[in-house]
N, C-alpha and C positions, 0 to 999 in steps of 0.2 A: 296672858298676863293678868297678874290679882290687882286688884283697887293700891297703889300707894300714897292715897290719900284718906285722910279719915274717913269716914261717912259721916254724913251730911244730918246728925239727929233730929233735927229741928225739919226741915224739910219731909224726911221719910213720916217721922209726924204725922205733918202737916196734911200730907196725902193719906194716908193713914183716917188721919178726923173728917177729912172731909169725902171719900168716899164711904166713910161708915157713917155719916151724917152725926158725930159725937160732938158732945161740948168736951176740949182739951183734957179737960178734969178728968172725963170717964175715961180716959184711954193710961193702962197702966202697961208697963212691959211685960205683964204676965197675964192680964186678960185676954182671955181666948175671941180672936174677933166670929166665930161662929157661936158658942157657947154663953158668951156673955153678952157682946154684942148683936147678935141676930143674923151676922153677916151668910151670904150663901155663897155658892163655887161661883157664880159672877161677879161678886165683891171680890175673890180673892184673884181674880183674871186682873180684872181691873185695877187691884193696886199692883198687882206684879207688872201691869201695860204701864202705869206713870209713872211707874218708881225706874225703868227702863228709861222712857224717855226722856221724865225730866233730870236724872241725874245722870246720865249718857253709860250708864252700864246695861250687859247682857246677865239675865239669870237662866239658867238652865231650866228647861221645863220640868225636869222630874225633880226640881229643886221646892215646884209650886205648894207642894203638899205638906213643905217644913215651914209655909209663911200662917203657921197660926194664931202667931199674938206678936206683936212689937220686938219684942228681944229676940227671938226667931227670926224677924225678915234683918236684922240687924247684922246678926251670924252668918245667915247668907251672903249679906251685901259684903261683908268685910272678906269675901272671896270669890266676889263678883265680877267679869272681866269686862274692862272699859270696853264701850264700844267703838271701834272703828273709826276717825272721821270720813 
């Protein structure tokens, strides 16, 4: 079953700034969080681990390597499948 509700921008964000330690400003939808931000493959475990929990959807693992920059994890999530209660 796909997300039939919006995604949560503000929130995906939010996880987003604060596991890449950014002030809101730096984070645009097309900055690359390795290339511009510095982020490495446990930053991007990591957001793909909260963005799971705290908005109750499953991503696919082979999904992890399309979470490059904001508008990316975004495209994912909008066909991301709830998780379970």
């Amino acid at each position: 079953m796909t997300v039939n509700t919006p995604v949560d921008v503000t929130a995906v964000r939010a996880i987003v700034v604060d596991i890449l330690e950014l002030e809101d400003d730096e984070l645009t939808g097309s900055s690359l969080f390795v290339e511009d931000h510095g982020a490495d493959s446990l930053g991007a475990i990591e957001i793909l681990s909260r963005i799971e929990k705290e908005l109750g959807v499953v991503i696919a693992q082979e999904d992890l390597v399309k979470l490059v920059n904001l508008d990316a994890v975004l495209a994912v999530l909008a066909t991301a499948e709830r998780r379970q209660p």
